[in-house]
Backbone atoms as SQL, in Angstrom:
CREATE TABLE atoms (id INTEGER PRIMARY KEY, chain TEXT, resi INTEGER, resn TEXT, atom TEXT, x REAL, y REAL, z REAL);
INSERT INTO atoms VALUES
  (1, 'A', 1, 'UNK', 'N', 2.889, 11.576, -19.645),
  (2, 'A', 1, 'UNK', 'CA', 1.615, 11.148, -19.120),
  (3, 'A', 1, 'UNK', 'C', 1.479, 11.630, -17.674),
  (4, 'A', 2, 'UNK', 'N', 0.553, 12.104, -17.231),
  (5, 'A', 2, 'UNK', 'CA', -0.136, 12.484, -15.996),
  (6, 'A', 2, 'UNK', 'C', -1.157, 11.724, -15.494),
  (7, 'A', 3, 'UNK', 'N', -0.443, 11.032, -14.125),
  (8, 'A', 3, 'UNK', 'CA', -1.713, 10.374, -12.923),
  (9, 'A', 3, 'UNK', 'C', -2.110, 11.091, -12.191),
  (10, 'A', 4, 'UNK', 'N', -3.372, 11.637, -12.248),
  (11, 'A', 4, 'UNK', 'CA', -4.107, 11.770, -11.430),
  (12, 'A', 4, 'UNK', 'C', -4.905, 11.214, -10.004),
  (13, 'A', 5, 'UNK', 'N', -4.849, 11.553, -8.564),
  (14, 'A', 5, 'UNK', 'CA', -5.230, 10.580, -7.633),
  (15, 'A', 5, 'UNK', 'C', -5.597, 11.249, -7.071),
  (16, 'A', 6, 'UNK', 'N', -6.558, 10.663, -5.734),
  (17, 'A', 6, 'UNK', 'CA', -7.093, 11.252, -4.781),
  (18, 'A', 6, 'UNK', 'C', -7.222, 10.693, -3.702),
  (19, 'A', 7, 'UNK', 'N', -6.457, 11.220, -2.419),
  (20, 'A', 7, 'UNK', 'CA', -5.597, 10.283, -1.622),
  (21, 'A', 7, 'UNK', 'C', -6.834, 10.504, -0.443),
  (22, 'A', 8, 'UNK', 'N', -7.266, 9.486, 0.364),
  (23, 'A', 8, 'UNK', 'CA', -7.900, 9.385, 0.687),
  (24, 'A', 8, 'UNK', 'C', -8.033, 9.732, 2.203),
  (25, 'A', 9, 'UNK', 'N', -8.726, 10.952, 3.106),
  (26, 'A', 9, 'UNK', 'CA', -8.092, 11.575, 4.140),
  (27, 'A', 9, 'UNK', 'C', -8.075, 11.498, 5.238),
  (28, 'A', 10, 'UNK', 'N', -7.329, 11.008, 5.918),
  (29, 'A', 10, 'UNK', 'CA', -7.361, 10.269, 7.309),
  (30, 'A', 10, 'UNK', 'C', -7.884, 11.014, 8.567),
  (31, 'A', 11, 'UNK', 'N', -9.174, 10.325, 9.170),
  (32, 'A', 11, 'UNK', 'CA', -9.347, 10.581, 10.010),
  (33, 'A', 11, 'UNK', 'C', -9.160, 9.852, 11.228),
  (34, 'A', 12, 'UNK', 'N', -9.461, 10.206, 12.253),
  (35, 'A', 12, 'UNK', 'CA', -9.117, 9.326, 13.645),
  (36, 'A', 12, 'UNK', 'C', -10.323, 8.475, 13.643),
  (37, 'A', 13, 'UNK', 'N', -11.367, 8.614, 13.588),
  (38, 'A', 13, 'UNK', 'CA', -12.687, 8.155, 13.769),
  (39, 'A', 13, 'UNK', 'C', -12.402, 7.023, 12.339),
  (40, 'A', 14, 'UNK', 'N', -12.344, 7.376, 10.992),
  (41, 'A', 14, 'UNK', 'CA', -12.430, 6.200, 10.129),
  (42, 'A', 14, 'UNK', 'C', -11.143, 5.415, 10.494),
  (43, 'A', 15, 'UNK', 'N', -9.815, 5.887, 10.785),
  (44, 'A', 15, 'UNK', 'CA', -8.793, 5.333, 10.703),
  (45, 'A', 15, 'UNK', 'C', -8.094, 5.473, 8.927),
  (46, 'A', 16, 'UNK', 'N', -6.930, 4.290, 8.703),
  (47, 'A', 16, 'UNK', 'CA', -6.646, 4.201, 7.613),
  (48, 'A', 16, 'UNK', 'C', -7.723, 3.798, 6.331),
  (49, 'A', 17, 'UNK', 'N', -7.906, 4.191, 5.417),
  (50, 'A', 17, 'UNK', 'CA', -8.994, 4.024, 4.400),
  (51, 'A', 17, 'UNK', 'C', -7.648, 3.449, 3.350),
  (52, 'A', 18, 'UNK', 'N', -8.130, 2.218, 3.014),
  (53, 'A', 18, 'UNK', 'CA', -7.483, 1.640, 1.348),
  (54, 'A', 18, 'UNK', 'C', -8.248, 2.229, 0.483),
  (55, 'A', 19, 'UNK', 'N', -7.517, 2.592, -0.708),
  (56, 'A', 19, 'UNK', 'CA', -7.935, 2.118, -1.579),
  (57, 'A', 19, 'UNK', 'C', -7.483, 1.873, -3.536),
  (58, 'A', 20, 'UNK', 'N', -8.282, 0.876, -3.744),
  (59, 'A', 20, 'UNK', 'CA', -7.847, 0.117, -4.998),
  (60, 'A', 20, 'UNK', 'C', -8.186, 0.269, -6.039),
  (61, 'A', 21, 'UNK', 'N', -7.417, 0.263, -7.236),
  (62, 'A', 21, 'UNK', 'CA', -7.267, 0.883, -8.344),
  (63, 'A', 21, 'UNK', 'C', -8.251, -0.559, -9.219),
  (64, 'A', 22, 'UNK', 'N', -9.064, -0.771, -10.578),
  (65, 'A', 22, 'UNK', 'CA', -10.047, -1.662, -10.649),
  (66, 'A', 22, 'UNK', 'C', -8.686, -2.605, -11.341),
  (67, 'A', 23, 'UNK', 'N', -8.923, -3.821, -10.978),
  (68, 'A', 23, 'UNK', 'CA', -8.092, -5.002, -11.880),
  (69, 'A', 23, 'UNK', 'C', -6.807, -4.458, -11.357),
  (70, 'A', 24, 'UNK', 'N', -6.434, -4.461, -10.475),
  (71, 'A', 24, 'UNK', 'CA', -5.094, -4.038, -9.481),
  (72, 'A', 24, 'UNK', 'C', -4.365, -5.749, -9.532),
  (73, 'A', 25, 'UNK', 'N', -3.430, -5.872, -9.560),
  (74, 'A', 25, 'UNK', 'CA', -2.807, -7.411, -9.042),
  (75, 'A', 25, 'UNK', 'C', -1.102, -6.707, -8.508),
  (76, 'A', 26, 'UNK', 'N', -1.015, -6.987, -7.659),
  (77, 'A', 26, 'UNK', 'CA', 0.334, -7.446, -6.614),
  (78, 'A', 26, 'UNK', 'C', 0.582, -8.422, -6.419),
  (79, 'A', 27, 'UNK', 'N', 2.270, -9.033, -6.548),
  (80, 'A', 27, 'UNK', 'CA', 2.896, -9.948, -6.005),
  (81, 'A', 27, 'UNK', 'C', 3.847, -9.577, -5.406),
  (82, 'A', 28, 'UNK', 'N', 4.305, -9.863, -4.318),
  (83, 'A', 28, 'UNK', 'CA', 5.080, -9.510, -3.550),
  (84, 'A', 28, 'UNK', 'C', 6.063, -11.158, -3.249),
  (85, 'A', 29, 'UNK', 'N', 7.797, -11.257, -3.404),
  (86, 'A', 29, 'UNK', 'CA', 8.265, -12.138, -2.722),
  (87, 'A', 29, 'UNK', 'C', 9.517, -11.669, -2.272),
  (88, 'A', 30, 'UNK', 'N', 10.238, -12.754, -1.803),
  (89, 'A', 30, 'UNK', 'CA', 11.406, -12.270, -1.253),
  (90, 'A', 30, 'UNK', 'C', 12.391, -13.263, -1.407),
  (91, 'A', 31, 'UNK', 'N', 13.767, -13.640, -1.621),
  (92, 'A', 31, 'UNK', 'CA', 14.782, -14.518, -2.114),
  (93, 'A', 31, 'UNK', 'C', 16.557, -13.779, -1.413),
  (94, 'A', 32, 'UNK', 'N', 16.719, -14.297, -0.556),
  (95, 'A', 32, 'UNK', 'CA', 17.788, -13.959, 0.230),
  (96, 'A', 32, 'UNK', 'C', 17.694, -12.750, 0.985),
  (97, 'A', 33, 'UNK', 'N', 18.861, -11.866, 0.533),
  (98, 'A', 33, 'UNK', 'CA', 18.452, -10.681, 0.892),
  (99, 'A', 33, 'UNK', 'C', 17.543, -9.586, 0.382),
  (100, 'A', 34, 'UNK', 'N', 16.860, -10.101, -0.799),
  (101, 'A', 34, 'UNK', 'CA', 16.220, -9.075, -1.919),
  (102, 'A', 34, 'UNK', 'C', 14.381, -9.116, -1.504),
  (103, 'A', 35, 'UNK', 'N', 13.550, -8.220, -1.459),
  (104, 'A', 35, 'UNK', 'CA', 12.373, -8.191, -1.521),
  (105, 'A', 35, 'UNK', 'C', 11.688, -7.615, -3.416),
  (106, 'A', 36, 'UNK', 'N', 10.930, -8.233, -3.725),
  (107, 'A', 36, 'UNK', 'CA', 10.643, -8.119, -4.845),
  (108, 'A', 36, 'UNK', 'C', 9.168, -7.812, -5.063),
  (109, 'A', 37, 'UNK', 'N', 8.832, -6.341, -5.243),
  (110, 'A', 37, 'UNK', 'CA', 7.344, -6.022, -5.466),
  (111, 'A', 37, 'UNK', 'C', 6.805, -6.125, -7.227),
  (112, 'A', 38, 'UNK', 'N', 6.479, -6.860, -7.448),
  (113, 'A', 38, 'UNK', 'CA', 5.469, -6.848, -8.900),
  (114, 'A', 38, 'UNK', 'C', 3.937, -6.112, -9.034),
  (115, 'A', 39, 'UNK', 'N', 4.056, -5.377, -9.982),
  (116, 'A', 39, 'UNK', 'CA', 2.327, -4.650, -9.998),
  (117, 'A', 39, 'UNK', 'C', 2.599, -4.676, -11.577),
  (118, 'A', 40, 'UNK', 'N', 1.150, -4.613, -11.621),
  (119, 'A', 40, 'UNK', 'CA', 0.738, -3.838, -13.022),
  (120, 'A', 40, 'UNK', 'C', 0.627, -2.421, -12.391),
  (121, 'A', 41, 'UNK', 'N', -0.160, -1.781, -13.806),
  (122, 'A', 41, 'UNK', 'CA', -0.295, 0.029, -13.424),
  (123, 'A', 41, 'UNK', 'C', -1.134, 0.176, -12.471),
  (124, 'A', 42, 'UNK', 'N', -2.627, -0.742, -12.445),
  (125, 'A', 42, 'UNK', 'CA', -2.874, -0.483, -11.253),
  (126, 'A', 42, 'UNK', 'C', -2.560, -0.667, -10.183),
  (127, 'A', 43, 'UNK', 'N', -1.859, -1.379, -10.159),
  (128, 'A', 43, 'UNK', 'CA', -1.293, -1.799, -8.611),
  (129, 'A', 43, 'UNK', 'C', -0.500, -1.116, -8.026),
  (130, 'A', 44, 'UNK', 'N', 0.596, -0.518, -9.183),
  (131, 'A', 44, 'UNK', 'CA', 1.360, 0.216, -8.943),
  (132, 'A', 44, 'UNK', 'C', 0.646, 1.953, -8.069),
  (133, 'A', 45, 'UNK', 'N', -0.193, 1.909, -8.931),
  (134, 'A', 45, 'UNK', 'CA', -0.880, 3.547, -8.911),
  (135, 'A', 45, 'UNK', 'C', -1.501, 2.860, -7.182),
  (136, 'A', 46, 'UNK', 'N', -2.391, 1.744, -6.974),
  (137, 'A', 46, 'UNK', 'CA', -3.181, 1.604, -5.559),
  (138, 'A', 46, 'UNK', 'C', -1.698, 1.980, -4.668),
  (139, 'A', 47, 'UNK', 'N', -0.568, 1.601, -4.933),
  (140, 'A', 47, 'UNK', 'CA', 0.463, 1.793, -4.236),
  (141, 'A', 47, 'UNK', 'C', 1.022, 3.005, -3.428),
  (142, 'A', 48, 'UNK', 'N', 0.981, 3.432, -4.756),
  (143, 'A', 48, 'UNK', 'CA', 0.988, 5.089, -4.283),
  (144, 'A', 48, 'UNK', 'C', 0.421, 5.843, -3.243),
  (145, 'A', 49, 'UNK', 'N', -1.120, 5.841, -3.919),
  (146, 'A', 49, 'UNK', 'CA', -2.061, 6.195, -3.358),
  (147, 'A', 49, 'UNK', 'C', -2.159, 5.588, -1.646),
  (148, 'A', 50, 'UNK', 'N', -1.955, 4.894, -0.938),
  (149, 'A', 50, 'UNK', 'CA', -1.763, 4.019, -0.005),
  (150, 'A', 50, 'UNK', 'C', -0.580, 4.548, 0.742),
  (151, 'A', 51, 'UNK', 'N', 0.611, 4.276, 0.356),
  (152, 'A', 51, 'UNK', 'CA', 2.237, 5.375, 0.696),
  (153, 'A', 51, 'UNK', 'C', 1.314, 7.307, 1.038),
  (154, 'A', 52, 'UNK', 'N', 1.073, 7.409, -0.235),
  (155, 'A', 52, 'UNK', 'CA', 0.526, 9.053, -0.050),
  (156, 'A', 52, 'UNK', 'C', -0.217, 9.119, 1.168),
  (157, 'A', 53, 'UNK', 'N', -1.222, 8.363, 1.205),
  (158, 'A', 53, 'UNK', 'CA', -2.254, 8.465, 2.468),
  (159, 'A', 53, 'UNK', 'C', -0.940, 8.284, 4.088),
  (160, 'A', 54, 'UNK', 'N', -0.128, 7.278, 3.991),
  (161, 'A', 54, 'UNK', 'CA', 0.312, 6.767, 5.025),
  (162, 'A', 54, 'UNK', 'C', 1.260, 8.220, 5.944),
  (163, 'A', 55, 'UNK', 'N', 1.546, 9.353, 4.283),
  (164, 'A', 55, 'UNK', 'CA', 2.454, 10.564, 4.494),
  (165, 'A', 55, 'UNK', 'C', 1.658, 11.357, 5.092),
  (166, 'A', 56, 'UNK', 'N', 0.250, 11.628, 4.933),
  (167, 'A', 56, 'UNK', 'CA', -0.191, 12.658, 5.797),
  (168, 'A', 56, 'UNK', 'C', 0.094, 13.390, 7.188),
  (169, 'A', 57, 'UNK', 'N', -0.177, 14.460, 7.357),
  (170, 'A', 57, 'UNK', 'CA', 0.734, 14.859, 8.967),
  (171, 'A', 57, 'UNK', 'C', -0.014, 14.225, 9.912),
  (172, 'A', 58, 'UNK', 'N', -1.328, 14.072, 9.531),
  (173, 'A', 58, 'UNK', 'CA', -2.526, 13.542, 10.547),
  (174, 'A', 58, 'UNK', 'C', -2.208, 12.181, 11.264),
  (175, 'A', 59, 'UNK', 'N', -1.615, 11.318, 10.389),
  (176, 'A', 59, 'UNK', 'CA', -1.476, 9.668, 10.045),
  (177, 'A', 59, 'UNK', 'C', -0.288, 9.655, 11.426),
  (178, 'A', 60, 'UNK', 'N', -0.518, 9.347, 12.822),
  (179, 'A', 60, 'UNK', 'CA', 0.641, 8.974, 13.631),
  (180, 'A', 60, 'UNK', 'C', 1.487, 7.762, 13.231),
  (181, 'A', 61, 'UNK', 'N', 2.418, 8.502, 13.847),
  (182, 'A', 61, 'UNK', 'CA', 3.893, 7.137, 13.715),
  (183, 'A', 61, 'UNK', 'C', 3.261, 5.900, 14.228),
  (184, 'A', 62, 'UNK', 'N', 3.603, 4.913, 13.556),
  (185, 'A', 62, 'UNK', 'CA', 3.211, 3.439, 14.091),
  (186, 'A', 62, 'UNK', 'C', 2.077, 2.791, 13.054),
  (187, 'A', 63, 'UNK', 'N', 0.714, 3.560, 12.655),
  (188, 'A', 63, 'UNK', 'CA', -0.241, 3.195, 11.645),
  (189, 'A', 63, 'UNK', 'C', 0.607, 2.367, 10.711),
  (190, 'A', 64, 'UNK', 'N', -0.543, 1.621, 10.247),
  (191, 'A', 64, 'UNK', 'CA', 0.784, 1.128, 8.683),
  (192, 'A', 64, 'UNK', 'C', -0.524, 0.006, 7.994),
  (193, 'A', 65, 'UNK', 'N', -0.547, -0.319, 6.687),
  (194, 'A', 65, 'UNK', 'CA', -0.640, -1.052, 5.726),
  (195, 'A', 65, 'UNK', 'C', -0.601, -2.674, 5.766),
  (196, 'A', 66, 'UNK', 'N', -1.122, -3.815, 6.006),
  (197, 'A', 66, 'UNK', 'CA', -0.593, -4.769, 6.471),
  (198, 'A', 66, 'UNK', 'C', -1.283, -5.916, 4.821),
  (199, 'A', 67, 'UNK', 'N', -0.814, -6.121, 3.873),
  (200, 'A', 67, 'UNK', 'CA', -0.704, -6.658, 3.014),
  (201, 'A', 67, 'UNK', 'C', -0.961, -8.264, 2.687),
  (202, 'A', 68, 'UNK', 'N', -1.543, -9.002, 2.394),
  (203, 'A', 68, 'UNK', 'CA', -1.278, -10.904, 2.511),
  (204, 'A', 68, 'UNK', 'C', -2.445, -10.913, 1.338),
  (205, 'A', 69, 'UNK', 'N', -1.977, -12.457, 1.188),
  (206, 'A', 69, 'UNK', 'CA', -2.696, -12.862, 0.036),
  (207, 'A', 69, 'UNK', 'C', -3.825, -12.955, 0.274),
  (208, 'A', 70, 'UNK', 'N', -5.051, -13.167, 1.221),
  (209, 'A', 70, 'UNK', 'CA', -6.157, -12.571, 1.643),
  (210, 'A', 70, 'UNK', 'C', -6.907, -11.909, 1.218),
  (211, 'A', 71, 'UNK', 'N', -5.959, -10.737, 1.709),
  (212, 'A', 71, 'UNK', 'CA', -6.724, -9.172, 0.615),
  (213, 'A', 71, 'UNK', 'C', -6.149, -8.694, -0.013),
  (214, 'A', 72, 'UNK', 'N', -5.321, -8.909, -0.563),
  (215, 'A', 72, 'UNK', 'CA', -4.721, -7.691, -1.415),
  (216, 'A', 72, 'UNK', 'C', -3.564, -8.540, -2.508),
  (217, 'A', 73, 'UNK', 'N', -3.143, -9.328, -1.739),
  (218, 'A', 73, 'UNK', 'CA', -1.865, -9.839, -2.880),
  (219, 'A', 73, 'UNK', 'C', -2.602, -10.954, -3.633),
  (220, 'A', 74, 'UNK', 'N', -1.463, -11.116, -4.616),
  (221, 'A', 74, 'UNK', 'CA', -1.498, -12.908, -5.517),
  (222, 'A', 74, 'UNK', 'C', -1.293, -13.934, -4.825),
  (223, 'A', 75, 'UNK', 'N', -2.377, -14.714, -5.058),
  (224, 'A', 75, 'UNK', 'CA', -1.660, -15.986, -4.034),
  (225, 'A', 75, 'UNK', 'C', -0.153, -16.706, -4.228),
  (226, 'A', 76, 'UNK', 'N', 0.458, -16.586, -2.917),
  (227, 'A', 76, 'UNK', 'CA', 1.925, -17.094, -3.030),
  (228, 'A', 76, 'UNK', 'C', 2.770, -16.137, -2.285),
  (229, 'A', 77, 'UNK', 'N', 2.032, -14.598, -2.524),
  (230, 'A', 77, 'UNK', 'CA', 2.964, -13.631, -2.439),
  (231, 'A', 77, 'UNK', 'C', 3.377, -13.654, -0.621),
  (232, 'A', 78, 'UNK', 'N', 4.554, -13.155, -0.071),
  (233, 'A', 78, 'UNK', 'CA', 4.902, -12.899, 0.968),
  (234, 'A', 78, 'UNK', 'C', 4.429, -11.781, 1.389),
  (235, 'A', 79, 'UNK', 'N', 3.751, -11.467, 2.908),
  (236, 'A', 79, 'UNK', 'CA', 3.196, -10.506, 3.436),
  (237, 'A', 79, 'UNK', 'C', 3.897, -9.398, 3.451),
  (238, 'A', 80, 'UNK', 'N', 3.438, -8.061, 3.214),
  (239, 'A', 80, 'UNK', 'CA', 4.049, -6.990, 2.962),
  (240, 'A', 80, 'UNK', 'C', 3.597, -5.888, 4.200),
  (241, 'A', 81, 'UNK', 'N', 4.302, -5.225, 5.090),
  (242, 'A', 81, 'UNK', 'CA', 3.842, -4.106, 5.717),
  (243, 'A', 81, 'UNK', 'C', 4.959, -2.904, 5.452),
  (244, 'A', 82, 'UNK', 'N', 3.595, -1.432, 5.226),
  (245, 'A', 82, 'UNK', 'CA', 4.380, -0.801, 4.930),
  (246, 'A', 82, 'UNK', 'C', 3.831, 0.243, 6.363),
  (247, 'A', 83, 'UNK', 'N', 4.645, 1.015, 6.762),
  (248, 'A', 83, 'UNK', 'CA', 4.713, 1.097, 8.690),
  (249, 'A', 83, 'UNK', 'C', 5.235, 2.818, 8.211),
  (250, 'A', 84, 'UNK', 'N', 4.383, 3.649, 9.284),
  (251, 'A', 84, 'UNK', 'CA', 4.999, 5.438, 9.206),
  (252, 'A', 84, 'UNK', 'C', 5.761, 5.373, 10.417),
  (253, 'A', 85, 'UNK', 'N', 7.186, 5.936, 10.326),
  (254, 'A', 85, 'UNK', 'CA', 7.899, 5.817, 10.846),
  (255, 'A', 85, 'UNK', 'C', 8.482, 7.125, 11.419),
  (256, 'A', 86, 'UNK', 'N', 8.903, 7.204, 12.422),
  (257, 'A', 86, 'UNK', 'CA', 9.923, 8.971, 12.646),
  (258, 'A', 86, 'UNK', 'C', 11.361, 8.112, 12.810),
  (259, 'A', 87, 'UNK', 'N', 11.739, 8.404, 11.350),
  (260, 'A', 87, 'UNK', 'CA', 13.261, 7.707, 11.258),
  (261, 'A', 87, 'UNK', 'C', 14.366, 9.114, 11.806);
């Protein structure tokens, strides 16, 4: 099977652009040392798509993803940030 996506292209002026796959659900928790991400396919695939965008060369170190039950997760879930880094 082949996913197809279209990563969405960062400019300075829009900033980071989400975006979500239809009927997407994330849970996100965490239990000692372990973090535990749950998706369906869409969620999984908005995931991607989101990581992909964050890889662009354009996207400076520091931007990042900031996740909570709010907008994006299941209620319950623990806040998730995912951060571009120069490791």
């Amino acid at each position: 099977m082949k996913i197809n996506v279209d990563i969405p292209e960062y400019s300075e002026s829009d900033g980071l652009v989400s975006h979500w796959e239809h009927n997407f659900t994330i849970e996100v928790s965490s239990s000692k040392n372990q973090t535990y991400i749950k998706a369906n396919k869409a969620g999984l695939v908005s995931l991607a798509i989101q990581l992909l965008t964050l890889a662009q060369d354009e996207v400076e170190v520091g931007r990042h993803f900031h996740y909570d039950h709010y907008n994006s997760l299941e209620e319950g879930s623990v806040d998730l940030i995912i951060e571009k880094a120069e490791l």
